[in-house]
N, C-alpha and C positions, 0 to 999 in steps of 0.2 A: 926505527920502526915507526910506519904510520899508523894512528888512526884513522879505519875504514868502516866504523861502525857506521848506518845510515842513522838518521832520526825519527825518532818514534812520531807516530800521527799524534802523541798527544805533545811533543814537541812542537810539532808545525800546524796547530790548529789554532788558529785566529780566536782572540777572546769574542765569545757569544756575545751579540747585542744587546743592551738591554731594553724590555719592552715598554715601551710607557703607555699605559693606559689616560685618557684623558675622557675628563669629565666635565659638563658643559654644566657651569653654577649658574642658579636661577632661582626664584622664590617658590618655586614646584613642592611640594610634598614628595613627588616620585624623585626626586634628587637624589634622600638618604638613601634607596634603594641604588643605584645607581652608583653612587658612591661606596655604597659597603661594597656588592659584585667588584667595582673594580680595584677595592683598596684588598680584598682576601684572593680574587687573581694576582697583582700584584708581588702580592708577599709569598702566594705558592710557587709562582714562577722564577721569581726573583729579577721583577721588573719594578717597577714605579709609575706615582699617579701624574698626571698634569691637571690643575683647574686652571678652566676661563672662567670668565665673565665676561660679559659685554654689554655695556653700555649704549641705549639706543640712543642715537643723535636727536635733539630738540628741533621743534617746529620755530623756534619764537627768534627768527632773525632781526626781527625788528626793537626786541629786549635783550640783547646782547651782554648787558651786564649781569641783567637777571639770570639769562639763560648762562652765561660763565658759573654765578652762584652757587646756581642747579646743578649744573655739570661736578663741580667742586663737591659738593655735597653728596651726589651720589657716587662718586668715586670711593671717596671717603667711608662710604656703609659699604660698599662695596669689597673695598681692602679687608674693613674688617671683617664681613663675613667668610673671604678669604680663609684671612688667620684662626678662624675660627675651626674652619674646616680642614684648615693645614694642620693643627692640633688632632684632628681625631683623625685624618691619614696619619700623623706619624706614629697615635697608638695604634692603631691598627696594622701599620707594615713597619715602623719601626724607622722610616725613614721621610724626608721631608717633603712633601710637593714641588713640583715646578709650577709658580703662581704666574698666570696671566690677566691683564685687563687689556682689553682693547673698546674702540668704539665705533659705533657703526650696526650693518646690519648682520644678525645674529646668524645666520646662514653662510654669509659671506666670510665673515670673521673667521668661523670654526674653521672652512675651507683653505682659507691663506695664513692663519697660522699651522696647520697639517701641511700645508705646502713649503712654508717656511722653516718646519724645524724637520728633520726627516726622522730622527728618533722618535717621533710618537708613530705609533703604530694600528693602535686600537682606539675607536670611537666608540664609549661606554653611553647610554643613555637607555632610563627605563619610560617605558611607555606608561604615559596616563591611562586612569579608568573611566575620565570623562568622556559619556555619551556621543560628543563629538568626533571626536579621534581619539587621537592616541600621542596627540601633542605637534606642535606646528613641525620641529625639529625631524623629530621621524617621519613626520608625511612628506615634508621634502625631502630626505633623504633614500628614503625606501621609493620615491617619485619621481619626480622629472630630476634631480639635484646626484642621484645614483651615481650616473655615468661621470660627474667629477670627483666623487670620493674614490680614494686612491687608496683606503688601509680599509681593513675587515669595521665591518658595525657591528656592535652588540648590542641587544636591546633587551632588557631585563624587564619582567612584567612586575609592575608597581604593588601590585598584593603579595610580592612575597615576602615572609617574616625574616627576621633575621635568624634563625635556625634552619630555615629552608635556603637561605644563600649558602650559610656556612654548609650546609650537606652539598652543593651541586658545584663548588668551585673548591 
């Protein structure tokens, strides 16, 4: 006698993706914002965070050991701030960031690493309350920079408290 049972859909269903939210580190104030939204989406969906940073390239070609120095140094703050914020994603979702540094310009960066890893999905960034915009990152990307971003943007506005994220995600 054979078995001619067929397979249940939840047999032959592919394990779901997971979503990784990535958040663009910076010395912002709207960051923590930014960072909480996508570390409690995260943890409701049962995705995870990415941080960059990015490092802008020096003027000072003609100081080349100097400007090595500099480079070395701000890596260095850099990493740690990182870790620092890899700490409070893992309390908050329980699990660890994907840390990046890259260097270069910060537009372009964001763009080729989204290009390069395809697991991230979501572009978290809150917008500033400064008078002028709403911060370089979002003006290009909501702007002429749109038509190359290839996963959903979320832009989280920078006044909300942490009680107010936790109610809307």
């Amino acid at each position: 006698m054979t078995d001619t049972t067929q397979p249940t859909p939840a047999d032959t269903q592919q394990p779901k993706p997971v979503r990784i939210f990535l958040v663009v580190v910076d010395d912002s104030p709207e960051l923590k914002v930014a960072l909480r939204y996508a570390c409690l989406r995260a943890r409701k969906s049962g995705g995870k965070v990415a941080l960059l940073t990015v490092l802008e390239k020096g003027e000072m070609q003609h100081w080349l050991a100097v400007e090595n120095l500099i480079r070395e140094e701000q890596r260095a703050e850099a990493e740690q701030m990182l870790q620092k914020l890899a700490r409070e994603v893992n309390q908050l979702t329980g699990t660890l960031p994907a840390l990046y540094v890259r260097e270069g310009n910060r537009t372009e960066e964001v763009l080729a690493l989204i290009g390069e890893e395809p697991s991230i999905s979501i572009l978290v960034l809150a917008a500033g309350t400064d008078p002028e915009g709403p911060g370089p990152l979002i003006s290009y990307y909501t702007g002429r920079g749109l038509g190359r971003l290839h996963i959903p943007l979320t832009i989280v506005p920078s006044g909300l408290s942490n009680e107010e994220l936790d109610a809307i995600t």
